[in-house]
C-alpha positions in Angstrom: -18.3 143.7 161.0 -15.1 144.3 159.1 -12.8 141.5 157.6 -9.2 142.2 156.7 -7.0 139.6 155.9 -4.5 140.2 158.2 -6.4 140.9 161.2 -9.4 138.8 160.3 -12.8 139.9 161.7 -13.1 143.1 163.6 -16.6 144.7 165.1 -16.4 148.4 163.7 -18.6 150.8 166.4 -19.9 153.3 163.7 -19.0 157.2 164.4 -21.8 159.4 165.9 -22.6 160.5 163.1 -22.8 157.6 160.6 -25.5 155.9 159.4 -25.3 151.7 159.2 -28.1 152.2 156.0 -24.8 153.9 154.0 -23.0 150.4 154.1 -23.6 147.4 152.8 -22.3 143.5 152.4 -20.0 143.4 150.0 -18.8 147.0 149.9 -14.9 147.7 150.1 -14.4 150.1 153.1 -11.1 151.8 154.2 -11.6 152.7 158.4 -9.8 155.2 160.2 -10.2 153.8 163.8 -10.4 156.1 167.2 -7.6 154.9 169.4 -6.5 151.1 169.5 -8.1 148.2 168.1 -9.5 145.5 171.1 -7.9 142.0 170.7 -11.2 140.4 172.2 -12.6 137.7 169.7 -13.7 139.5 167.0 -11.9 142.5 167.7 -13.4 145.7 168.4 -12.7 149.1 167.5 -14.3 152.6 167.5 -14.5 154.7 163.5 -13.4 157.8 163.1 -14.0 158.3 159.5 -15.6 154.9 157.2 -14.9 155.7 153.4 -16.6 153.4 150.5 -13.6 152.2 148.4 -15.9 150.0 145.9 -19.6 149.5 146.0 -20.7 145.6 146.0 -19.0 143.2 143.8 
């Protein structure tokens, strides 16, 4: 789960090849999504790519 303050809470499906143990609350992530983002309640979208901007606070 991703929140952005714009878009508030989106559910990020992880890319094939990611692993959910490289992330954790707190960390600063910048997504690249695969094709739209689903305006369900949260939203959901699909990663391409999930890059670490800052570890936890």
């Amino acid at each position: 789960m991703v929140e952005d303050n714009e878009l508030g809470l989106t559910w990020v499906a992880l890319h094939e090849n990611d692993d959910i143990k490289d992330y954790e609350e707190g960390h600063e992530v910048a997504v690249w999504v695969d094709g739209g983002i689903d305006t369900s309640s949260p939203a959901f979208t699909q990663a391409l790519n999930i890059e670490i901007i800052n570890s936890k606070q």
